[in-house]
C-alpha positions as CSV (number, residue, x, y, z in Angstrom):
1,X,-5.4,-11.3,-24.9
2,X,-5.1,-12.9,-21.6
3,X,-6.8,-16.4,-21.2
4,X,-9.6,-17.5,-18.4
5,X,-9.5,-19.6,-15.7
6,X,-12.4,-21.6,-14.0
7,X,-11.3,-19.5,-10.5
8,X,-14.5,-21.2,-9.1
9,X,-13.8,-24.7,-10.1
10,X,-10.5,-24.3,-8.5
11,X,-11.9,-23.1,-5.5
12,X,-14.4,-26.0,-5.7
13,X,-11.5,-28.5,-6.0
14,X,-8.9,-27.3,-3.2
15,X,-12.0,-27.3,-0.6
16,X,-11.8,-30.7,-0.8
17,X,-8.0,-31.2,-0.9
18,X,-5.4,-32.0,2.6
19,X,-4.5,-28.3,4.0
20,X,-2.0,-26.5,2.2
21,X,1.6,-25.8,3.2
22,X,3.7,-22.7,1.9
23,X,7.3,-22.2,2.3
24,X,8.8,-19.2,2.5
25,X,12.1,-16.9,3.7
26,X,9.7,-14.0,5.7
27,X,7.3,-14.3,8.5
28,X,5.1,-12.4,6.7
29,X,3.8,-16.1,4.9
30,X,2.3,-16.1,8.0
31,X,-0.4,-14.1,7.8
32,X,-0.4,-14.5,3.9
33,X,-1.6,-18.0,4.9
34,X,-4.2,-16.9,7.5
35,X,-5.3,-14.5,4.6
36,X,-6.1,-17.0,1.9
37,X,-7.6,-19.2,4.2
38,X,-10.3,-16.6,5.2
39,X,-11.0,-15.2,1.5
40,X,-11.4,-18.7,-0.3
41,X,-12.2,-20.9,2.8
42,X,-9.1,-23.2,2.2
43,X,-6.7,-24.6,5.2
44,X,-3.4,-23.4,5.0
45,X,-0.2,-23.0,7.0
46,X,2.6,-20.5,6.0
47,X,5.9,-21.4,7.5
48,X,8.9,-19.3,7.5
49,X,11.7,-21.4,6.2
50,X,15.4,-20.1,4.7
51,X,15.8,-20.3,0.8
52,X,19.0,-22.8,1.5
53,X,16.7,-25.2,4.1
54,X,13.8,-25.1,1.3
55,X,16.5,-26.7,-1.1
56,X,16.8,-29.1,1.0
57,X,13.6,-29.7,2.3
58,X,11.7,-29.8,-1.0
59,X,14.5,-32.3,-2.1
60,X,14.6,-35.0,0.6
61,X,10.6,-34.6,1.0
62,X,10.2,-35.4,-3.4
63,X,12.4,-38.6,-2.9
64,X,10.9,-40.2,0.6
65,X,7.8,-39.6,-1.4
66,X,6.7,-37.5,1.8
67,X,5.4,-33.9,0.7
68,X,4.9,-31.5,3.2
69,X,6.0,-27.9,1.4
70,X,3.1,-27.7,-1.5
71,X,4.3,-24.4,-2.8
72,X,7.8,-23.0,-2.5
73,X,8.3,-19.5,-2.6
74,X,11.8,-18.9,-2.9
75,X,14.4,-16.6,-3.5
76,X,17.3,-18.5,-5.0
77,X,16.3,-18.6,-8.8
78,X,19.8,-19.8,-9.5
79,X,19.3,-23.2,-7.3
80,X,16.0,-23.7,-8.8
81,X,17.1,-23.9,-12.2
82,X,19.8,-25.5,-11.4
83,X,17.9,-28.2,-9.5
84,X,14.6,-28.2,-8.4
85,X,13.3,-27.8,-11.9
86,X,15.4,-30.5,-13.7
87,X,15.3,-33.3,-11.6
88,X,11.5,-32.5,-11.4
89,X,10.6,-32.0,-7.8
90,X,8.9,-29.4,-8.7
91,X,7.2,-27.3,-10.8
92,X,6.2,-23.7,-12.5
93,X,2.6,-22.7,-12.9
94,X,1.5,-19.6,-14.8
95,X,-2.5,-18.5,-14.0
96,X,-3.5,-17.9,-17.9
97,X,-5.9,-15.2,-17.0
98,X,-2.7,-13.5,-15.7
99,X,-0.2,-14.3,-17.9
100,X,-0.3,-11.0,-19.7
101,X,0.1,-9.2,-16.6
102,X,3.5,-10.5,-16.2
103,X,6.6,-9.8,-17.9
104,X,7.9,-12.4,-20.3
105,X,11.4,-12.2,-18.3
106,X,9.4,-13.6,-15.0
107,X,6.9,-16.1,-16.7
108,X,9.3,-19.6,-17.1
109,X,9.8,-19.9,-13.8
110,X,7.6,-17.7,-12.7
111,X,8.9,-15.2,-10.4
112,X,5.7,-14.2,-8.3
113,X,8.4,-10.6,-6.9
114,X,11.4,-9.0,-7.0
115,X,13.4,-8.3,-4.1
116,X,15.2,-4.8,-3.6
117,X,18.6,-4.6,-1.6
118,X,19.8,-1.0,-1.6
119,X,22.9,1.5,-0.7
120,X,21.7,3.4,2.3
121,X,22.9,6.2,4.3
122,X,22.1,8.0,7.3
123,X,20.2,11.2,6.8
124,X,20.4,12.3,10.5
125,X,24.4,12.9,9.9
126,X,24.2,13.6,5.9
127,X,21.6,16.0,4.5
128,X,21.8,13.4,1.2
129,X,23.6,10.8,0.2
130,X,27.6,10.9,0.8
131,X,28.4,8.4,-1.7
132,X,27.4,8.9,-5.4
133,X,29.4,6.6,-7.6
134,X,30.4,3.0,-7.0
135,X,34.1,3.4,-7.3
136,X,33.9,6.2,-4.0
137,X,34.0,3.1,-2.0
138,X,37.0,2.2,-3.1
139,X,38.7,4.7,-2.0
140,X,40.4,5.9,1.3
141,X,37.7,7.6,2.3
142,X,35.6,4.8,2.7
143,X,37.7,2.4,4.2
144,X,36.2,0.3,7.1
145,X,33.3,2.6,6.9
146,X,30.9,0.7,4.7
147,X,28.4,-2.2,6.1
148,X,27.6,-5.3,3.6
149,X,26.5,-8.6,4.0
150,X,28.8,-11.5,3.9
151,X,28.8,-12.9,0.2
152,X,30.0,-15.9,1.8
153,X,26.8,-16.4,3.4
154,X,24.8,-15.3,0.8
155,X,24.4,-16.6,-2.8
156,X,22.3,-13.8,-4.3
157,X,25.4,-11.7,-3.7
158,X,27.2,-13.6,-5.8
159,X,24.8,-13.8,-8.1
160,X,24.4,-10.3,-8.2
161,X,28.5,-10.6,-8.6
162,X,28.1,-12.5,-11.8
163,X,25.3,-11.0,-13.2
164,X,27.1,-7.6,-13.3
165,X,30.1,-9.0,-15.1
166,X,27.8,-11.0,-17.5
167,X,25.4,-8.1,-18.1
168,X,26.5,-5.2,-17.0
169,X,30.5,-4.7,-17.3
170,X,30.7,-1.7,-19.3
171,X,28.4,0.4,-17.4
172,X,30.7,-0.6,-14.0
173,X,33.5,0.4,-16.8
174,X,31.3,3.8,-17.4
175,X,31.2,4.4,-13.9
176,X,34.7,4.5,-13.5
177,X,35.5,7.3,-16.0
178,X,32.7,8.9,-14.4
179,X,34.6,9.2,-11.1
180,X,38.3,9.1,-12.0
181,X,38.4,11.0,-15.7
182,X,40.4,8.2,-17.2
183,X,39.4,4.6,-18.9
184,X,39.6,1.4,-17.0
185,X,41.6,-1.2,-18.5
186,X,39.3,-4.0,-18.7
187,X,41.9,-5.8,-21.2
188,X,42.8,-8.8,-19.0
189,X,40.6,-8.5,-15.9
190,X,36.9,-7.5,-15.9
191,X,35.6,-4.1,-14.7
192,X,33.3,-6.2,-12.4
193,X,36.2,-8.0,-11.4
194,X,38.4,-5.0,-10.9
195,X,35.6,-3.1,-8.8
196,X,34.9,-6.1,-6.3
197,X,39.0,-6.4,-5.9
198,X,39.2,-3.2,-4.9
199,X,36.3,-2.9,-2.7
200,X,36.7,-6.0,-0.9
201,X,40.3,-4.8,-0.2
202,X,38.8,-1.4,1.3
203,X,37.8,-3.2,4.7
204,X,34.0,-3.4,4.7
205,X,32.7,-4.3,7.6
206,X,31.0,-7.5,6.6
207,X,27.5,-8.7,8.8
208,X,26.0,-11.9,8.8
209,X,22.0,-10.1,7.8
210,X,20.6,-7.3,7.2
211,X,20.1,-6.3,10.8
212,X,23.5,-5.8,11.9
213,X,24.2,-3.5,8.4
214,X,20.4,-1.7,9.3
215,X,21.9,-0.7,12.7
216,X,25.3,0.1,11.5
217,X,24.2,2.8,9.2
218,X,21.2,3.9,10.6
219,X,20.9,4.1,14.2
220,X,20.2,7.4,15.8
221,X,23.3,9.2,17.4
222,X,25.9,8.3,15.7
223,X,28.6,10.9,14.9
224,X,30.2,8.7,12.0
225,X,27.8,6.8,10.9
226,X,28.5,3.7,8.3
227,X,27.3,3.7,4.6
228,X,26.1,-0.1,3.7
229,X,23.5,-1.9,1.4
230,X,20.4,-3.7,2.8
231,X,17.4,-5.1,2.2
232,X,14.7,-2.5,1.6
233,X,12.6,-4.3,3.6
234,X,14.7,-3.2,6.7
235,X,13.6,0.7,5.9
236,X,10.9,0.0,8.2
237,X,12.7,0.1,11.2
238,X,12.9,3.7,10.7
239,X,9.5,3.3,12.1
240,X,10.0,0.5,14.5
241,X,13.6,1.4,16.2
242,X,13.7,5.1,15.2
243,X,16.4,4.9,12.5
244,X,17.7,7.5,10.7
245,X,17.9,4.7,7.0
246,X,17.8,6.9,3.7
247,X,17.6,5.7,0.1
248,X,21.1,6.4,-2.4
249,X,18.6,7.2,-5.2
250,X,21.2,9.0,-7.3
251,X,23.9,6.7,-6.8
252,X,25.9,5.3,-10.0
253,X,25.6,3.5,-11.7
254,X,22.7,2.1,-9.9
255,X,20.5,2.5,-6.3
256,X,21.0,-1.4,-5.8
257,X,19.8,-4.3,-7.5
258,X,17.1,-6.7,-7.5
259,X,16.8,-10.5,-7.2
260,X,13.6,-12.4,-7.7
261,X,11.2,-14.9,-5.4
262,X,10.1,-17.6,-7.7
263,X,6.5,-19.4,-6.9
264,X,6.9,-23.3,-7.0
265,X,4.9,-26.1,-6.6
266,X,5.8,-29.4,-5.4
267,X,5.0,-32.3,-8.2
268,X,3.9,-34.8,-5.7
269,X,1.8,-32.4,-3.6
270,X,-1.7,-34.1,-3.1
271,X,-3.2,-30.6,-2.7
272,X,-2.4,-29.5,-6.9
273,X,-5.6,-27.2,-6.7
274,X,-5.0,-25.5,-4.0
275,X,-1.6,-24.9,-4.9
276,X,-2.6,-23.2,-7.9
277,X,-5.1,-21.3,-6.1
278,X,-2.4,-19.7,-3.9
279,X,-0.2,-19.2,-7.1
280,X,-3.1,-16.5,-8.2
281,X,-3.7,-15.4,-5.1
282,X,-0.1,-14.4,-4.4
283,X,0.0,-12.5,-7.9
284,X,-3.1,-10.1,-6.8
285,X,-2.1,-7.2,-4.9
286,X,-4.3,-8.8,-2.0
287,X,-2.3,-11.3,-2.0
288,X,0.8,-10.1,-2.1
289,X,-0.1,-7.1,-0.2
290,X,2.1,-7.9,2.7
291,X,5.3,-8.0,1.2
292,X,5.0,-4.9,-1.0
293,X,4.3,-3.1,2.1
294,X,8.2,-3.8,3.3
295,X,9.4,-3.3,-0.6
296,X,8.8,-6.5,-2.7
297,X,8.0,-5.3,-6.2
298,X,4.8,-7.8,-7.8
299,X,6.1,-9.1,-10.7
300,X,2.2,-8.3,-11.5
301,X,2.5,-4.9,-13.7
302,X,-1.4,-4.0,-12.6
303,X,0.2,-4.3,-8.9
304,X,2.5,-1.1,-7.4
305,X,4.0,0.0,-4.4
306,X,2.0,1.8,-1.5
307,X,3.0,5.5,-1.2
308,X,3.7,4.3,2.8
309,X,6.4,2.1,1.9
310,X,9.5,3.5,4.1
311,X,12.2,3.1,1.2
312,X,10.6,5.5,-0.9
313,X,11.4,2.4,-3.8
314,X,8.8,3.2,-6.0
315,X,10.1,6.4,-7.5
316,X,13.4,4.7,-8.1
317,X,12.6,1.6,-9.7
318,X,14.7,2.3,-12.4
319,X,17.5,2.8,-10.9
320,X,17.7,-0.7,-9.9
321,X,20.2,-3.2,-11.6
322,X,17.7,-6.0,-12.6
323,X,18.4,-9.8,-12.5
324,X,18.2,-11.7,-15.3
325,X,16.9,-15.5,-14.9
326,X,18.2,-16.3,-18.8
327,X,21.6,-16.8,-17.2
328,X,20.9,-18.3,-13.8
329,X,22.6,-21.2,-13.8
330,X,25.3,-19.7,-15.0
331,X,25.9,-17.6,-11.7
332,X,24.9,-20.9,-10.2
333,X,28.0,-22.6,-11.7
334,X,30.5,-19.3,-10.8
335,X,28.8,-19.3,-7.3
336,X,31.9,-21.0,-5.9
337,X,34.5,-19.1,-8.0
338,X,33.1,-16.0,-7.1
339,X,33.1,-16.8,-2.9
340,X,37.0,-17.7,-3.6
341,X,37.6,-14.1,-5.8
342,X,36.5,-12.4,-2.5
343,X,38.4,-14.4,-0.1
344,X,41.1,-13.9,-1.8
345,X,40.7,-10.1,-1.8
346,X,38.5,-9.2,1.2
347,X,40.5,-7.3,4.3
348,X,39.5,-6.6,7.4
């Protein structure tokens, strides 16, 4: 039974608290801000800020005693745990009267969305997707063909890395027999392992973002168009530059995977109730309305996708590979080890 909250004495109490200050990795915050401000009559600022500048940020801002991110919103769970939480700059907050609205898997921290990033193709060349097993793009016919960020510049790639090898292995084992009739020896190196070897060696042409992979596989006119994974969010430039971006529903063993956005606040901010006030607010679908419209899954189970989001995401949910906070820091701790595995192995 879920729990209440005095919503109005919060509201009461962030009124008369110094404007509020969000952080977060899309200029969507923005007008999340301008949003809350206008429903509950509270100043706030949203400013877009990368998940490796909030680290630092929120860090040297919590020890010159000089707070000016109340509320984090960030997407790298791993460095969070590993430390923002313990060293106590800052802090998770779960709205009780929501609490059973949320999953037990995103409640400590609490993960206010999950992030999609996908295999995509392009469905003006292909009339579905080319590529329908993992282990295809380690093959020949693949080679230089796929688009994929940089894990380099990227930890939730390695993250995702780890997480498959901790999680995961003998389904990326599965996935092999699938495609080549014959078991994978996983007897000395893991199938994880032995998939990322082979793929890195297979020449992907590797992108510094999500725009450069977008464009690669799905602008119009192309007579050999790449195959590549991205961001959902980036479907909606089907809309906005004409691409031709479609979804790998069916691909195995998964579509893509998921990482999750974690809502923190700031121990020392002087604006706790308002804080908290955006906390809720964000776990509303008015809330978080902007971001589900490019993708973001709520980590609210009342909240779903629109039918106009571009991906087509919400019919595939569970075909996504899922991340799993209960081993964060451990894919913190491998972060390094997994950067070198792909240097190691990666060919242009």
């Amino acid at each position: 039974m879920a729990q209440t909250l005095d919503l109005d004495a919060m509201i009461a109490a962030a009124k008369a608290e110094p404007p509020l200050t969000i952080y977060d990795s899309t200029g969507k915050i923005v007008d999340m801000a301008a949003n809350f401000e206008a429903k509950y009559g509270v100043k706030a600022i949203g400013q877009k800020v990368s998940a490796n500048s909030q680290l630092e940020m929120i860090i040297r801002e919590s020890q010159a005693n000089n707070v000016i991110g109340d509320v984090a919103l960030i997407t790298d769970t791993p460095a969070a745990l590993a430390q923002l939480l313990p060293n106590g700059f800052v802090e998770s907050w779960m709205p009780p009267d929501l609490a059973d609205k949320i999953p037990p898997m995103f409640r400590n921290p609490l993960a206010i969305s999950t992030n999609a990033n996908v295999w995509a193709y392009n469905t003006e060349v292909y009339e579905s997707c080319p590529v329908t097993n993992l282990w295809q793009l380690t093959e020949p016919e693949w080679r230089a063909k796929v688009a994929f960020v940089d894990p380099l510049t990227k930890g939730t790639y390695t993250d995702w890395f780890n997480q498959l090898e901790t999680h995961a292995d003998a389904e990326i084992a599965a996935a092999y027999k699938a495609h080549f009739g014959a078991d994978l020896d996983t007897s000395t190196e893991s199938a994880t392992k032995q998939w990322l070897k082979a793929f890195a060696g297979n020449a992907p042409l590797v992108t510094d973002g999500d725009d450069p992979v977008a464009e690669a596989v799905g602008a119009p006119g192309q007579a050999e168009p790449f195959f590549g994974m991205l961001s959902s969010a980036k479907f909606r430039d089907n809309a906005d530059k004409g691409y031709k971006l479609g979804l790998c529903a069916e691909m195995t063993p998964w579509a893509g995977w998921t990482y999750t956005k974690l809502g923190l606040m700031a121990t020392k901010t002087d604006s706790p109730s308002a804080a908290r006030l955006f906390i809720h607010y964000i776990l509303t679908e008015e809330g978080i309305a902007p971001q589900v419209a490019d993708g973001k899954i709520s980590t609210n189970s009342d909240v779903k996708i629109p039918d106009s989001e571009p991906s087509g995401l919400a019919a595939h949910l569970d075909a996504l590979f899922p991340y799993d906070a209960s081993t964060g820091l451990d894919d913190w701790e491998t972060r390094q080890d997994w950067q070198d595995f792909w240097t190691i192995n990666y060919k242009k």
